[in-house]
C-alpha positions as CSV (number, residue, x, y, z in Angstrom):
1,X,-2.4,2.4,4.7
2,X,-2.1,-0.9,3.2
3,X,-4.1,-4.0,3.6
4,X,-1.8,-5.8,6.1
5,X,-1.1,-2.5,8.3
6,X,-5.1,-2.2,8.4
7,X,-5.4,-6.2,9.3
8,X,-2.5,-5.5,12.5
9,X,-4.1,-2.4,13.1
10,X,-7.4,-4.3,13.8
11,X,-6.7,-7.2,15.4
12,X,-4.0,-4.8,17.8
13,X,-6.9,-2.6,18.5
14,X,-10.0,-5.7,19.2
15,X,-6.9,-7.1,21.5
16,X,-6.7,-3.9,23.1
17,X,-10.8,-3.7,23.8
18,X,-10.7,-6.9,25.1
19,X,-8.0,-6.3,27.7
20,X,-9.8,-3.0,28.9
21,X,-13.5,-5.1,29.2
22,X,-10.7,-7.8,30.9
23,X,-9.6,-5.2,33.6
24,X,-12.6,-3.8,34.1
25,X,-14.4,-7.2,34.9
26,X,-11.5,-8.8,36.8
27,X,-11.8,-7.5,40.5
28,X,-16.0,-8.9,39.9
29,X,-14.2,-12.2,38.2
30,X,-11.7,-12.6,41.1
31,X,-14.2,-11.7,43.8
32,X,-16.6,-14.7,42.1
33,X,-13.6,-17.3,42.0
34,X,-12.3,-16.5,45.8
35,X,-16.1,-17.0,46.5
36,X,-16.7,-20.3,45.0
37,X,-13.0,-21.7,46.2
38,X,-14.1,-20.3,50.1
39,X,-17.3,-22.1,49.7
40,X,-15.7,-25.3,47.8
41,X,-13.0,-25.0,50.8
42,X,-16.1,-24.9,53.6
43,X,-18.0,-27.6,52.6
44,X,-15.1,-29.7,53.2
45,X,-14.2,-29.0,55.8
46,X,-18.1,-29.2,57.0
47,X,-18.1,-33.2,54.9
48,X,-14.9,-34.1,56.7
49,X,-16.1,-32.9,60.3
50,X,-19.1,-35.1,59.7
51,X,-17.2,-37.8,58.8
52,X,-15.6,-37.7,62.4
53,X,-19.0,-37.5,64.0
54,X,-20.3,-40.3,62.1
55,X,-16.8,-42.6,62.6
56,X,-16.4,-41.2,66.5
57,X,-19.6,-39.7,67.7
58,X,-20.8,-36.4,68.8
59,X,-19.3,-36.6,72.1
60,X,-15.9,-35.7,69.9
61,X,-16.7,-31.8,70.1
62,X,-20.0,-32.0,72.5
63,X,-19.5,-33.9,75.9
64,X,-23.2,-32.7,78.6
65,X,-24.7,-30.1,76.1
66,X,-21.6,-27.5,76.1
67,X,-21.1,-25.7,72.5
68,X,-18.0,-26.3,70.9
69,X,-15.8,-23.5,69.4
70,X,-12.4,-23.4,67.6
71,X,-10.7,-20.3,66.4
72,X,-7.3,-19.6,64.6
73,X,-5.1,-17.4,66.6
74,X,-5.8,-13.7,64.4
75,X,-9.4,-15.3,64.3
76,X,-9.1,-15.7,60.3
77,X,-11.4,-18.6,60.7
78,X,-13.4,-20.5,63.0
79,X,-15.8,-23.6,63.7
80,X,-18.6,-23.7,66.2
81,X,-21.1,-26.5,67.3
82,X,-23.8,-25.9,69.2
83,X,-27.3,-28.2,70.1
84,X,-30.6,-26.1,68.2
85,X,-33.9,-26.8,68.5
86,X,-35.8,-29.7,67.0
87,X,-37.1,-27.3,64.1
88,X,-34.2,-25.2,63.5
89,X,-33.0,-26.2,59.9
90,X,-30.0,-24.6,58.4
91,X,-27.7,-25.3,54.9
92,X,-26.4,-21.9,53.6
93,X,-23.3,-20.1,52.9
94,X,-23.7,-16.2,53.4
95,X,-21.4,-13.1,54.7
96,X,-22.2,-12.3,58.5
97,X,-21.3,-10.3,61.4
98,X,-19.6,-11.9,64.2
99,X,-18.4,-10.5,67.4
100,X,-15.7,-12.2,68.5
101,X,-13.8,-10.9,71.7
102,X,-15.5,-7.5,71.4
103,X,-14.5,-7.0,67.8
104,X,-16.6,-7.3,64.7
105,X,-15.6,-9.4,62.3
106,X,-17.2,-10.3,58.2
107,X,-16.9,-13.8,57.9
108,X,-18.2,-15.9,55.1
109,X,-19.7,-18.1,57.0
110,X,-21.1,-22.0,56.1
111,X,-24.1,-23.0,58.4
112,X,-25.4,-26.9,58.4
113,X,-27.8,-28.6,60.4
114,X,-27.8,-32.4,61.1
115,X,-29.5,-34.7,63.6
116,X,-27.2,-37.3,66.0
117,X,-29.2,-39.5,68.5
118,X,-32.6,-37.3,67.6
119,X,-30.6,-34.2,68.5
120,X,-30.8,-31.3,66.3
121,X,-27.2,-29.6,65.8
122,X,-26.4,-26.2,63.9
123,X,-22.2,-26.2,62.3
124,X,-21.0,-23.2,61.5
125,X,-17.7,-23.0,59.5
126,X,-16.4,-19.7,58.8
127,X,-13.8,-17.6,57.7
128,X,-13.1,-13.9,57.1
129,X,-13.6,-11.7,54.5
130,X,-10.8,-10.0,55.0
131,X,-8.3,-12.9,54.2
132,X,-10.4,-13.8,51.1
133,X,-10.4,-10.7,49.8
134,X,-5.9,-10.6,50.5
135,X,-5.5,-13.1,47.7
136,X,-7.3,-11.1,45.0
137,X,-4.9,-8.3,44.6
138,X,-1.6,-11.1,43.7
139,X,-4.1,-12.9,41.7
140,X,-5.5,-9.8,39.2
141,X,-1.7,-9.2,38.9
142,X,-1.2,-12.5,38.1
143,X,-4.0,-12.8,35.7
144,X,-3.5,-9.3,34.4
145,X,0.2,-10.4,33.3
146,X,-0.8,-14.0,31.8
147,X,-3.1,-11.8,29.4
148,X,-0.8,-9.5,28.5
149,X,1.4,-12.0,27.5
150,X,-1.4,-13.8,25.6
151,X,-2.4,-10.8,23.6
152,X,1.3,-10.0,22.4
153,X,1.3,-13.1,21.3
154,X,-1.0,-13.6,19.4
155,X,-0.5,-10.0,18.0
156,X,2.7,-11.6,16.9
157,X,0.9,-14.9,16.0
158,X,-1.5,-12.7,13.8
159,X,0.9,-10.5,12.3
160,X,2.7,-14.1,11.2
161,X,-0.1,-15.1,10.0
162,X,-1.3,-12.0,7.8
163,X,1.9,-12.2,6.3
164,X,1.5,-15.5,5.5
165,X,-2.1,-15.2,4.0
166,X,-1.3,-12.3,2.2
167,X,1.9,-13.4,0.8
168,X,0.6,-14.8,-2.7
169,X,-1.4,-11.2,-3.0
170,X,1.9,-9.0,-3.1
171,X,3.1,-12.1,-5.0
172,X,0.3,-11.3,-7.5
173,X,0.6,-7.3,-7.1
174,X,4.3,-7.7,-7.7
175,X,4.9,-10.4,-10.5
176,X,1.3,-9.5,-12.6
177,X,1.4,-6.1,-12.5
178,X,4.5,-3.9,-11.3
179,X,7.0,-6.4,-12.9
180,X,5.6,-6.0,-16.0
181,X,6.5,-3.4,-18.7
182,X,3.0,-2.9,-20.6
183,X,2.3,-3.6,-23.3
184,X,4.9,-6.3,-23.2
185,X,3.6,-9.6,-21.0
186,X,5.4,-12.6,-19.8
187,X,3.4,-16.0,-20.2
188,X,0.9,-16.8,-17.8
189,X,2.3,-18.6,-14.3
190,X,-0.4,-19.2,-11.5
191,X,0.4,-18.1,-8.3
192,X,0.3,-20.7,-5.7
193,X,-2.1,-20.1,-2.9
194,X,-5.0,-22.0,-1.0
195,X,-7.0,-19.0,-0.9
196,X,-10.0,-19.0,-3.9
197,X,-10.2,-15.1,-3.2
198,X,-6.6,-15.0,-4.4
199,X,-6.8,-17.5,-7.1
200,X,-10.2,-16.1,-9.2
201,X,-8.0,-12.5,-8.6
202,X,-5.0,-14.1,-10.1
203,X,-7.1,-15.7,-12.8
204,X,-8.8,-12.3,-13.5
205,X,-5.9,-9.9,-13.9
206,X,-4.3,-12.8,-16.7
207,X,-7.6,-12.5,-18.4
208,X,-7.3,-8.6,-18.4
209,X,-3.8,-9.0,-19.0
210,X,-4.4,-10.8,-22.4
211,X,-7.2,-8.7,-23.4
212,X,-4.9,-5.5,-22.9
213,X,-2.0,-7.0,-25.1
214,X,-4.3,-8.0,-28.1
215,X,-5.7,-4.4,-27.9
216,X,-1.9,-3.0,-27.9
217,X,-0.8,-5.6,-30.4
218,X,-3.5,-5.2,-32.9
219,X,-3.1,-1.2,-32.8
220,X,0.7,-1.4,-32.9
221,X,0.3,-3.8,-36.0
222,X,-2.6,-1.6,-37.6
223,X,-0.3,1.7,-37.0
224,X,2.5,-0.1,-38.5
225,X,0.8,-1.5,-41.4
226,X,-0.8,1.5,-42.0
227,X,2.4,3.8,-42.1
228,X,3.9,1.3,-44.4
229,X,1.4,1.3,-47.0
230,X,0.6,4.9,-47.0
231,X,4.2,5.9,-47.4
232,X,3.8,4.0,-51.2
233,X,1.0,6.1,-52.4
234,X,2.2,9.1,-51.2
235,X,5.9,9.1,-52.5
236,X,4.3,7.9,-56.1
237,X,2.0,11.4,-55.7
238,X,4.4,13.4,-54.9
239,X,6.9,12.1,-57.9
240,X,3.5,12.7,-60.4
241,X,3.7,16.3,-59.1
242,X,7.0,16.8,-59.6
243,X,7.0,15.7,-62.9
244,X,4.0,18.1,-63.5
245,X,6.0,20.9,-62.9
246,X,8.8,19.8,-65.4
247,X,6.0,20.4,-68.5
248,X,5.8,23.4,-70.6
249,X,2.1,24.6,-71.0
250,X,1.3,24.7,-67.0
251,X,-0.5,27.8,-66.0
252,X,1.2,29.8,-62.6
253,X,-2.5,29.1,-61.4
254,X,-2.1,25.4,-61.8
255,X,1.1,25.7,-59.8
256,X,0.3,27.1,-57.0
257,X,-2.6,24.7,-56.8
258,X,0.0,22.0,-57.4
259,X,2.2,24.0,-54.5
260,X,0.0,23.1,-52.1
261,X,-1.0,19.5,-52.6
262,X,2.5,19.4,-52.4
263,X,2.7,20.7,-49.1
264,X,-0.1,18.6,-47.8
265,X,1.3,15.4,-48.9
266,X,4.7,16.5,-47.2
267,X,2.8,16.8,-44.0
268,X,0.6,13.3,-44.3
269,X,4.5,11.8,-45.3
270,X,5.5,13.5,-42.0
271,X,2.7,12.4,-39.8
272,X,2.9,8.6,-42.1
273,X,6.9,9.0,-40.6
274,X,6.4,9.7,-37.1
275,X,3.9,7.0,-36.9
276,X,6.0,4.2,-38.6
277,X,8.6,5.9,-36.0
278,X,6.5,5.4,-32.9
279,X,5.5,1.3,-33.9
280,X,9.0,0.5,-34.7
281,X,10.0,1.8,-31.1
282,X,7.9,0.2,-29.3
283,X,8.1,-3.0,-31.5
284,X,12.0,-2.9,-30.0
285,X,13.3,-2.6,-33.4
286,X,16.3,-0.3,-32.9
287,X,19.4,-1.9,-31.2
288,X,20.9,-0.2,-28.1
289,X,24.4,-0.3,-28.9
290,X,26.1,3.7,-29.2
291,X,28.1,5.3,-26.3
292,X,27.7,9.0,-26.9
293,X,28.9,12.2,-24.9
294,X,26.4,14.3,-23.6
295,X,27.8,17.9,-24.6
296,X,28.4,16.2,-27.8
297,X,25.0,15.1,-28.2
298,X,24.0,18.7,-27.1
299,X,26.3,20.1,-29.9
300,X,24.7,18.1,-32.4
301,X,21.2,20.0,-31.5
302,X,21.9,23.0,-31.3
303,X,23.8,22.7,-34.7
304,X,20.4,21.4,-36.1
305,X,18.2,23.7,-34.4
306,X,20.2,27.1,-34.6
307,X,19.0,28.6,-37.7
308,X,15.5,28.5,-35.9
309,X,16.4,30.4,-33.0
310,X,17.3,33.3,-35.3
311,X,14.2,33.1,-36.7
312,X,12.4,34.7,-32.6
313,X,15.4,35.6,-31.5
314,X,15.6,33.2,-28.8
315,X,18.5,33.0,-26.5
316,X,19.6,29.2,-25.7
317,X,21.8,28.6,-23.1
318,X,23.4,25.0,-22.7
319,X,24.9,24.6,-18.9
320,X,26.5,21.3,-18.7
321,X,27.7,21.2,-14.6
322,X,29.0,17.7,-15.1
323,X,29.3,15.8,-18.3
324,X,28.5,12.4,-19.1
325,X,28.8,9.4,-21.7
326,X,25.5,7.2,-22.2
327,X,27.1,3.6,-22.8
328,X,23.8,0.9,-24.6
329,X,21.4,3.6,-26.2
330,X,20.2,4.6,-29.7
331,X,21.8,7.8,-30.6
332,X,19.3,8.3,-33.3
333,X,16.7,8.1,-30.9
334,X,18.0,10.3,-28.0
335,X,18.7,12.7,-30.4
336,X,15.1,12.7,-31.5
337,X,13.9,12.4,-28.1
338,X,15.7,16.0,-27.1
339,X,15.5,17.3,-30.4
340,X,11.6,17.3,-30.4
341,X,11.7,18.9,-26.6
342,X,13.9,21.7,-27.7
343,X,11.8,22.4,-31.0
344,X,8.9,22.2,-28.8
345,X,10.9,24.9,-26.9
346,X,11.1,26.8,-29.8
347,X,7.6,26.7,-31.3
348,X,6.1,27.9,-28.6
349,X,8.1,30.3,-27.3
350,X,7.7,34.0,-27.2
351,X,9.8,36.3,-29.2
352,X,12.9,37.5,-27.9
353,X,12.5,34.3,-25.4
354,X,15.0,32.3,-23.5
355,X,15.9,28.6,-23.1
356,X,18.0,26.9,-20.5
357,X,18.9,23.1,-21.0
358,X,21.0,21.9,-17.7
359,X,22.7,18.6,-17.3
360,X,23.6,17.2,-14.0
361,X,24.6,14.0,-12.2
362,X,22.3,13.4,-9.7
363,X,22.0,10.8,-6.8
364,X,19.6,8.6,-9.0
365,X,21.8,8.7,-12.4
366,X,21.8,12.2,-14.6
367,X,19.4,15.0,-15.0
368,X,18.5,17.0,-18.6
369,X,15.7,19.9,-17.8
370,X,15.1,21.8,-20.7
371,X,12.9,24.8,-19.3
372,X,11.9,27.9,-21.6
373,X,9.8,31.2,-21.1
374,X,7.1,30.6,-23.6
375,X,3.5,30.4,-23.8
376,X,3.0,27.2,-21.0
377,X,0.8,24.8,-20.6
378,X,-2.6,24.9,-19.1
379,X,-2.9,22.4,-15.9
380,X,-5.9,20.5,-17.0
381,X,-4.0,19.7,-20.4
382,X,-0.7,18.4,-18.7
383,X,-2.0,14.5,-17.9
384,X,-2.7,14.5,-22.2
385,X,0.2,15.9,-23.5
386,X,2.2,12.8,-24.2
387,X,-1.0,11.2,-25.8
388,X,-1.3,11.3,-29.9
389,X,-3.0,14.1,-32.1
390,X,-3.3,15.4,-28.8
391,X,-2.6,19.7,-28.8
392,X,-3.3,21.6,-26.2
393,X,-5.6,24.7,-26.7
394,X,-2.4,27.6,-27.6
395,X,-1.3,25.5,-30.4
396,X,-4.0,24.9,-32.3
397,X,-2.6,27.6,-35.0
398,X,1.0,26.3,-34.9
399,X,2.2,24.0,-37.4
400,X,1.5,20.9,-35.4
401,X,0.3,17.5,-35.2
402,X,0.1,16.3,-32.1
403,X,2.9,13.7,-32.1
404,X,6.2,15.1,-30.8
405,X,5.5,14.6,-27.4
406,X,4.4,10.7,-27.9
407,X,7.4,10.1,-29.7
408,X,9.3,11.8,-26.9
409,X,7.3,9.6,-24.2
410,X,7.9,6.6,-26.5
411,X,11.9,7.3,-26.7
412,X,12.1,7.1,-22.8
413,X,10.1,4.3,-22.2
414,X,11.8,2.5,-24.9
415,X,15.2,3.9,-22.6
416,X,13.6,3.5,-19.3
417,X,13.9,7.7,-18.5
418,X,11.8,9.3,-16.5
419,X,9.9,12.6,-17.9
420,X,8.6,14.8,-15.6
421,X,6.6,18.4,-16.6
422,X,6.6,21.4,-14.9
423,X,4.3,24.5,-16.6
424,X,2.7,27.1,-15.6
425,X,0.6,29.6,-18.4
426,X,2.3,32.8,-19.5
427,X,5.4,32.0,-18.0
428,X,6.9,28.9,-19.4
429,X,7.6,25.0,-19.4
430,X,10.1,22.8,-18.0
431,X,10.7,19.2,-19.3
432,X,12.7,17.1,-16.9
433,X,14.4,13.8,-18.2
434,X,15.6,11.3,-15.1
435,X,18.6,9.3,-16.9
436,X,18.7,5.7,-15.2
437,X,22.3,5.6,-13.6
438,X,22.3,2.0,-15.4
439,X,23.1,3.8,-18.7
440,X,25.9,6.0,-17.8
441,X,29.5,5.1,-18.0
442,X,31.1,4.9,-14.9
């Protein structure tokens, strides 16, 4: 779940708390608010009712000592006057029971005394419960729907506003990091945003950017250097030993000794080789520019590679289902790339063995698996076999140095193909190269 999905999720679910505290408070909140308006509502009517008295007199509602009483047809309120005793003193609003007309009726009911002509009088405004209590239904309804409203949106307002705040982040995610084909970086460009957060993360990554590159730069120009200057030395040794076996008076002793300096100096040319090969690929230093067949490049492999299949007896089988030109590769490169998988194939491969190489289209471009029946690969080697002098455990007796597979990995990133390994020990590998449909003629 990513960062903004976990930001929505959060604010949808507070939202979602706060609407259930919401409902659960709203008949108390509505109850309170009908309260305070009934009261609000009494004690105007009890100021204006004074007013009269004061502007017209008592004799208004009271005329020889009689009470005065008013009530609303369904009796949903009422007002009553009546003379109390000198001590009587009264100013509260509270529910009561009256019975009016034999029936029993909750009113909320506002009770005032006041003194006209040194005569004590009680007022009594009321009105009942019942029709306070009608209004709270439409109102939680009503309320209920203004926050509904509210919380989607400011859901939306939130989810506008993640994507805004979050925008220079992917920004950073995609343009610093995904965009980028390591160890190749494009100069620095800051990433506009008012958040610090974003800015010291932006900062940070170009700083680990640029640390990254020197290290790749610096190896790529040791390993290139290197391989340059080694290949002098050793092509000057082996001419010396060459030339040693032209003279007369060498013993057979001598020679063998000779034989196999020979041989290891052909191995430190190969490994000096593959690692001048590997710097000058991922320097970019071949051109992209042959359009080749893929059964012909196929051909061309097995021609190269057939006189060491008789060697195990090992079966190849080439099923091409549909055929295909590459259009802007390197030839020379592609045929290392498959050349090293198949002689991989070969090397450690049982006798008697089998390998199957099948090309495809496929939805994404074209597929070459090259699977075999040999000796596999154990799982906890497979994330280190494209890394260098890196052999897995079987082959540490074969003739091998631990830099086909790099080569191989360097090939397709150099071609943008995927590689994919499936192994399992005793039974076999399977190498799976994901051609980019961008390099195949259409």
């Amino acid at each position: 779940m990513n960062l903004k999905t976990k930001l929505t999720f959060f604010n949808a679910i507070s939202k979602l708390v706060v609407v259930t505290l919401f409902v659960l408070l709203l008949p108390n909140i509505i109850e309170n608010i009908n309260k305070e308006y009934t009261d609000s509502r009494l004690e105007k009517q009890r100021d204006k009712l004074l007013q009269i008295v004061r502007e017209q007199g008592i004799q208004t509602y009271i005329e020889n000592g009689q009470s005065y009483g008013s009530y609303l047809p369904l009796k949903e309120e009422y007002i009553s006057l009546d003379e109390v005793e000198p001590s009587y003193f009264a100013d509260t609003i509270q529910d009561e029971k009256r019975l009016v007309e034999r029936d029993t009726i909750d009113y909320r009911i506002l009770s005032h005394t006041f003194k006209v002509n040194n005569q004590n009088y009680l007022l009594e405004i009321g009105k009942s419960i019942e029709t306070i209590g009608d209004t709270s239904g439409p109102l939680q309804n009503i309320a209920f729907q203004i926050l509904l409203g509210m919380i989607l949106i400011t859901i939306l307002a939130d989810l506008i506003f993640t994507n805004y705040i979050l925008a220079p982040l992917n920004k950073i995610v995609r343009t610093k990091l995904v965009a980028n084909r390591f160890p190749s970086f494009t100069t620095y460009k800051e990433v506009r945003t008012t958040t610090t957060d974003f800015r010291h993360l932006d900062l940070s990554i170009h700083r680990m950017v640029t640390t990254i590159e020197q290290a790749f730069l610096k190896e790529r120009e040791f390993i290139s250097n290197a391989s340059h200057e080694l290949m002098t030395p050793i092509s000057i040794l082996q001419t010396k030993i060459e030339n040693m076996f032209e003279e007369e008076d060498i013993n057979d002793e001598v020679k063998v000794r000779l034989l196999e300096m020979q041989k290891i100096l052909n191995r430190l040319k190969a490994i000096t080789k593959t690692l001048l090969l590997i710097s000058q690929i991922e320097n970019d230093q071949f051109l992209k520019e042959d359009h080749i067949k893929v059964s012909d490049l196929l051909q061309d492999i097995y021609d190269e590679i057939s006189i060491r299949l008789q060697d195990k007896n090992i079966q190849l089988d080439i099923i091409i289902h549909q055929d295909a030109t590459f259009i802007r590769v390197n030839k020379f490169l592609l045929f290392n790339l498959l050349f090293n998988l198949v002689n991989n194939s070969i090397k450690y491969n049982v006798e008697d063995g089998t390998i199957n190489i099948t090309a495809q289209t496929t939805t994404k471009g074209y597929e070459i698996s090259i699977a075999d029946t040999g000796i596999g690969i154990p799982e906890a080697e497979l994330p280190l076999i494209f890394n260098r002098f890196k052999k897995i455990k079987q082959s540490l007796l074969q003739d091998s140095f631990g830099l086909g597979l790099p080569i191989v990995k360097s090939i397709a990133l150099f071609h943008e193909i995927g590689i994919s390994v499936d192994s399992e020990q005793g039974k076999g590998s399977t190498f799976t190269l994901n051609i980019p449909a961008k390099i195949i003629a259409k």
